[in-house]
C-alpha positions as CSV (number, residue, x, y, z in Angstrom):
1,X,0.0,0.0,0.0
2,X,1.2,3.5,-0.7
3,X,2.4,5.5,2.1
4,X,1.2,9.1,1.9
5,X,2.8,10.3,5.1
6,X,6.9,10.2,5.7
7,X,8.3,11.7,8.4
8,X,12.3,11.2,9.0
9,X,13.7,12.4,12.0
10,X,11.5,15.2,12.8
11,X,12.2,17.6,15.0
12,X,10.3,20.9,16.1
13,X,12.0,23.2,18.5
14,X,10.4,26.4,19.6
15,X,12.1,29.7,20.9
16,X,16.3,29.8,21.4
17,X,18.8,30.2,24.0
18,X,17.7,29.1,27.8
19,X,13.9,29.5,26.4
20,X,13.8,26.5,24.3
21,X,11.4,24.5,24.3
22,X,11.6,21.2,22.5
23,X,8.4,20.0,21.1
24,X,9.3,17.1,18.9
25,X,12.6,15.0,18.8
26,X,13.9,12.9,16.2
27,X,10.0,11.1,15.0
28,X,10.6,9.1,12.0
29,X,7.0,7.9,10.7
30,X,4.8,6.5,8.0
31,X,1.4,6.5,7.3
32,X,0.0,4.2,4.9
33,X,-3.2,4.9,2.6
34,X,-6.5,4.2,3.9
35,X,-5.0,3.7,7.5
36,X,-7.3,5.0,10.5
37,X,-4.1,6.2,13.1
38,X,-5.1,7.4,16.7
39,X,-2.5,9.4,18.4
40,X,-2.5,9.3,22.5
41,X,-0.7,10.7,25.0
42,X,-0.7,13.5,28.3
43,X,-0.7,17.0,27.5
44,X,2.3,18.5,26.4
45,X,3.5,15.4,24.7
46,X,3.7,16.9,21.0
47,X,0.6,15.4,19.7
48,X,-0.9,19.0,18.3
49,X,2.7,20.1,17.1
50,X,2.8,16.1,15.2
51,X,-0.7,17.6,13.6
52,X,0.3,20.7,12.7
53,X,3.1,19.5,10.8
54,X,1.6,16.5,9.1
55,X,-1.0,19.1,8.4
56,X,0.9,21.4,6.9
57,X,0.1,24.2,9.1
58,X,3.9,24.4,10.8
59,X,7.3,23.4,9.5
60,X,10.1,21.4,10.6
61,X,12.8,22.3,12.1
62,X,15.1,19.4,11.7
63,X,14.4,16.2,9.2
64,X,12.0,16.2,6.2
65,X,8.5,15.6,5.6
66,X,7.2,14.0,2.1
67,X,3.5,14.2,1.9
68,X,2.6,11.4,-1.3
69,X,5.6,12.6,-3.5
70,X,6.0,16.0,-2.6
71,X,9.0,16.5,-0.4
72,X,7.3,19.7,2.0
73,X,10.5,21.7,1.8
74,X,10.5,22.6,-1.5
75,X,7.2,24.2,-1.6
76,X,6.8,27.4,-1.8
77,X,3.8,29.2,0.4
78,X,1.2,29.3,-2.1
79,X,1.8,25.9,-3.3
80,X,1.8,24.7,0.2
81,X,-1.6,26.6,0.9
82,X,-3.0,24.9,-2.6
83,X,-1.8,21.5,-1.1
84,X,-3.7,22.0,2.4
85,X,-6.9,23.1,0.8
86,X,-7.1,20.4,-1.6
87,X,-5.6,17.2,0.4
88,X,-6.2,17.8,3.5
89,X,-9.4,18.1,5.6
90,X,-9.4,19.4,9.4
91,X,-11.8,18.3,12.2
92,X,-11.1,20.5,15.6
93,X,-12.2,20.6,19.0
94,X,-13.8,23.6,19.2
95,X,-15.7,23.4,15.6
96,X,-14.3,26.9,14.3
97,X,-17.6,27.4,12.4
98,X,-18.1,31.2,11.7
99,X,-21.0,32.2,13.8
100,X,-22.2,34.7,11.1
101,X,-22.5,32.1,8.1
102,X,-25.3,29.5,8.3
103,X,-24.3,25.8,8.0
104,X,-24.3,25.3,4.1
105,X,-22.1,28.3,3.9
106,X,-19.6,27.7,6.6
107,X,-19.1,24.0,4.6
108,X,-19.0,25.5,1.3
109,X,-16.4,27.9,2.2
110,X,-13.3,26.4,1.2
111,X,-14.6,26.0,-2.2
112,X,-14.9,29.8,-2.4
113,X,-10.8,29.7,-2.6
114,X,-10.9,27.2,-5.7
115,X,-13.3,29.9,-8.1
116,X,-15.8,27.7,-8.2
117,X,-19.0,29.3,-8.6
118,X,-21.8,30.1,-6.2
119,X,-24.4,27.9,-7.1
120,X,-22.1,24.9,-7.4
121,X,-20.5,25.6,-4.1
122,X,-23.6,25.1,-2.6
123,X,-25.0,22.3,-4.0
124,X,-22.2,20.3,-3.5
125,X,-21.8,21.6,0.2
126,X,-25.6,20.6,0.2
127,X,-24.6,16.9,-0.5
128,X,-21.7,16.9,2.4
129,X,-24.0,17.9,4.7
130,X,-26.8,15.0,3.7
131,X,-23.6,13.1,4.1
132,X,-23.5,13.6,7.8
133,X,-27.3,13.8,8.2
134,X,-27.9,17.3,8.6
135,X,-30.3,18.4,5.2
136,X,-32.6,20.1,7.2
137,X,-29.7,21.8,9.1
138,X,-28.3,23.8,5.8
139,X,-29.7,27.8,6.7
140,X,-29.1,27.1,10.6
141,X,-26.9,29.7,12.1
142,X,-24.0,27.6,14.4
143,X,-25.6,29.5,17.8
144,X,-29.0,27.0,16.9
145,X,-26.8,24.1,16.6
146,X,-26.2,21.7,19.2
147,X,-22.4,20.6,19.6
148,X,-22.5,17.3,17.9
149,X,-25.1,19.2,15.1
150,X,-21.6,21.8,14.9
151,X,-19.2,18.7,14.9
152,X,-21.1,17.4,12.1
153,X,-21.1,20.6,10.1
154,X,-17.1,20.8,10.5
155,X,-16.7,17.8,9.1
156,X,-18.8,18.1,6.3
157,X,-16.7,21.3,5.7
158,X,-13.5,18.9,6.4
159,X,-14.6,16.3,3.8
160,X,-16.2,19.0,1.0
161,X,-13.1,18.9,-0.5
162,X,-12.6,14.9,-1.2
163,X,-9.6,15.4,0.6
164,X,-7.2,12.2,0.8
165,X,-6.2,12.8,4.6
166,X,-8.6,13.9,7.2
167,X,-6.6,15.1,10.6
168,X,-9.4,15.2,13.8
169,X,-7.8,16.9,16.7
170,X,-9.9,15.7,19.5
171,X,-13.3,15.8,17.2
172,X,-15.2,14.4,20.4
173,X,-13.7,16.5,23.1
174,X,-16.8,18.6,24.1
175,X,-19.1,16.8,23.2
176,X,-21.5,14.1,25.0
177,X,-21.6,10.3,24.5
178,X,-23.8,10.3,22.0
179,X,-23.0,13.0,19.7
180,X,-19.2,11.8,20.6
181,X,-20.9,8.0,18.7
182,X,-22.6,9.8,16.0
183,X,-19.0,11.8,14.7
184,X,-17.3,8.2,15.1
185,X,-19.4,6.7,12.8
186,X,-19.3,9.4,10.2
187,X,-15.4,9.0,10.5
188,X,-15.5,5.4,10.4
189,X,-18.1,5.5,7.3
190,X,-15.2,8.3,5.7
191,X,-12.5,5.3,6.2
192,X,-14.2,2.4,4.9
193,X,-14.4,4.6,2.1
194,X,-10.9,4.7,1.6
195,X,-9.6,8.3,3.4
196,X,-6.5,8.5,5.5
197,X,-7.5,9.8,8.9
198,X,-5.5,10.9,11.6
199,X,-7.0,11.8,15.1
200,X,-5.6,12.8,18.4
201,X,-8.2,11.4,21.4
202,X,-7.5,11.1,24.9
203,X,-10.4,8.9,25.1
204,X,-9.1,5.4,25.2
205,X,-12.9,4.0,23.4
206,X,-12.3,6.1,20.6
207,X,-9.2,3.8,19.6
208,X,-11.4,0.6,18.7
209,X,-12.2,2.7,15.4
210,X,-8.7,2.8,14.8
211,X,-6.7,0.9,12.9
212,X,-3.0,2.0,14.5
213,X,-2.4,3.6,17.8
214,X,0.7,5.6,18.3
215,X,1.5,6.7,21.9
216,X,3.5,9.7,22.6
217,X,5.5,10.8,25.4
218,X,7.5,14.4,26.1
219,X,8.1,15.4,21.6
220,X,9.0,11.0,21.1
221,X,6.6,8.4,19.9
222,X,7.2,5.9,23.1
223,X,4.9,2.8,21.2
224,X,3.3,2.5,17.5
225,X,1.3,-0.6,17.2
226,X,-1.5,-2.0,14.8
227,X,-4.5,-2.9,16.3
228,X,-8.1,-4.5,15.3
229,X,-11.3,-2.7,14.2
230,X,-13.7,-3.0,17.7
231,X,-10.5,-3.7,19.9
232,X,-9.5,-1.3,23.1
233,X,-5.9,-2.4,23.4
234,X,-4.7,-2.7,27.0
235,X,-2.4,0.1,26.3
236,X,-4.9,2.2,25.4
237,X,-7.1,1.5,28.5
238,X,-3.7,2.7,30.5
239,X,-2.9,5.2,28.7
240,X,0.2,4.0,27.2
241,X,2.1,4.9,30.7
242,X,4.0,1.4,30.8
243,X,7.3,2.5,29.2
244,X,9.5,-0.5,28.4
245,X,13.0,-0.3,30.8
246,X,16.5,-0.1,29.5
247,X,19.4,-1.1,30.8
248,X,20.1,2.3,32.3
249,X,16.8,2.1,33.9
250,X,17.8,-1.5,35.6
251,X,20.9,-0.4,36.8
252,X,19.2,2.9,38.7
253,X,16.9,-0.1,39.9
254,X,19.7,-2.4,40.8
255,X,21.6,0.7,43.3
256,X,18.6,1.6,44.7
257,X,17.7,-1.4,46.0
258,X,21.4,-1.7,47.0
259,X,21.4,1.3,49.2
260,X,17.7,0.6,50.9
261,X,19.2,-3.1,51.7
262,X,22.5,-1.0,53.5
263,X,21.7,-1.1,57.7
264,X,21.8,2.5,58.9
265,X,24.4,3.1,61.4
266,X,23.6,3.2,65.0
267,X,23.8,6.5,66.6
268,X,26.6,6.8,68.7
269,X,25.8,6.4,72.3
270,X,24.3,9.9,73.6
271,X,26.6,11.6,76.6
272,X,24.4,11.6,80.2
273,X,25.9,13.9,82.3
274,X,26.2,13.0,85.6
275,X,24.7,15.0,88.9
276,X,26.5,16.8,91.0
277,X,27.5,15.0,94.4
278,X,26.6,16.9,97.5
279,X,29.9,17.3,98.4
280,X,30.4,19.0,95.5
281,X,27.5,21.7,96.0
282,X,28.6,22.1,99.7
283,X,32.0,23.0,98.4
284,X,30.3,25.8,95.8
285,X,28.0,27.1,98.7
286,X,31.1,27.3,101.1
287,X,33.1,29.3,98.3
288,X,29.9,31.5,97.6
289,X,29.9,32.6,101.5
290,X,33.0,32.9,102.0
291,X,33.9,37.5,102.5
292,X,36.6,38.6,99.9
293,X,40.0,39.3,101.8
294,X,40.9,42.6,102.2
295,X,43.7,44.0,100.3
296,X,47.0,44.9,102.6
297,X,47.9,48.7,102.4
């Protein structure tokens, strides 16, 4: 199968000097067509910067990026613009519908940028949205919508375009179980279809509609494994916290189970100071009373 994503030794670092901040580190991956890839990992981990570079929307710092044959470095801005709007369909979190369009017009907005007429943008935005089951949702302004209803409307605006790769950054975060069911299916119907989709959940459920899980810890990809259509896999379901150990890690393991078997020293015996005899305090009393001689003139 063709791979439409390569990624070789990656990097993204952000600001310079003792502000730098390093978001990605060395990835090297591919993506295959028609693969469903779920992307975990705590916050922080590089999962949005990953995005934003597969998507186009950022650059490299270090390493090289071929989307299909296209090596990404060599293309200028408005051939990298034309590639994004014509290959590649996003899905966010927060919708990013604009609240004074109505429905049919927020999806048939990114055909605007191709010259395509009016009447053909809309008719074809018409079918996206009958696509996701929302016909007699077209001239709806995004304040009537419900959040899965506005889900739905973003990605028939994602998928408008035929795009070949759909990237869904958390598509189901605010949104309830339900609606959170209904956009899986409508991604899942997009796959069997044959589109490359690539979504960043926190939710371990959501990975059973995947067909690859990568996990990712601090900028690295700490696991990448296939998995099975309708399977949770017990990494998921942690979180993909279990790091495998190296030999460093055994070693630290080894000495510190080394020291804790070491006895502490006993404390060295503690000084009790002895009372006074009587004898002794008669003496100071007598030397207290005694009168002070008087000096010889």
């Amino acid at each position: 199968m063709a791979t439409v994503i390569d990624l070789k030794e990656v990097s993204r670092i952000y600001g310079f000097g003792n502000a730098t901040t390093v978001a990605l580190e060395d990835i090297s991956l591919g993506i295959e067509k028609g693969e469903f890839v779920a992307i975990m990992g705590p916050s922080g981990s590089g999962k949005s910067s990953l995005l934003h570079i597969i998507g186009l929307l950022d650059r490299p710092t270090h390493g090289t990026y071929t989307l299909g044959s296209r090596l990404v470095s060599k293309l200028r801005p408005n051939r990298l613009a034309k590639a994004r709007r014509d290959h590649i369909g996003f899905v966010f979190q927060s919708f990013n519908l604009l609240p004074r369009l109505t429905a049919i017009e927020n999806v048939a907005l990114p055909l605007a940028y191709k010259g395509m007429t009016q009447t053909k943008r809309l008719k074809q935005a018409s079918s996206a949205l009958e696509r996701v089951g929302l016909s007699d949702r077209e001239y709806f302004y995004p304040k009537a919508l419900s959040g899965g209803q506005a889900q739905r409307v973003a990605i028939a605006r994602a998928l408008v375009n035929s795009p070949s790769l759909i990237i869904a950054d958390e598509p189901t975060g605010n949104l309830d179980s339900l609606s959170s069911r209904i956009v899986m299916e409508i991604l899942a119907e997009l796959h069997a279809t044959g589109s490359t989709i690539l979504m960043v959940t926190h939710n371990p459920e959501l990975t059973r509609y995947a067909t690859r899980v990568l996990y990712m810890h601090d900028g690295c990809i700490i696991y990448d494994e296939k998995t099975k259509l309708g399977e949770v896999p017990a990494r998921a379901r942690s979180g993909g916290e279990e790091r495998p150990s190296s030999d460093e890690d055994e070693q630290l393991a080894g000495v510190s189970a080394f020291i804790n078997a070491i006895p502490a020293k006993a404390a060295p015996p503690r000084k009790v100071l002895q009372p006074k005899t009587k004898k002794r305090k008669r003496a100071v009393r007598k030397t207290a009373k005694s009168p002070k001689r008087k000096l010889r003139t």
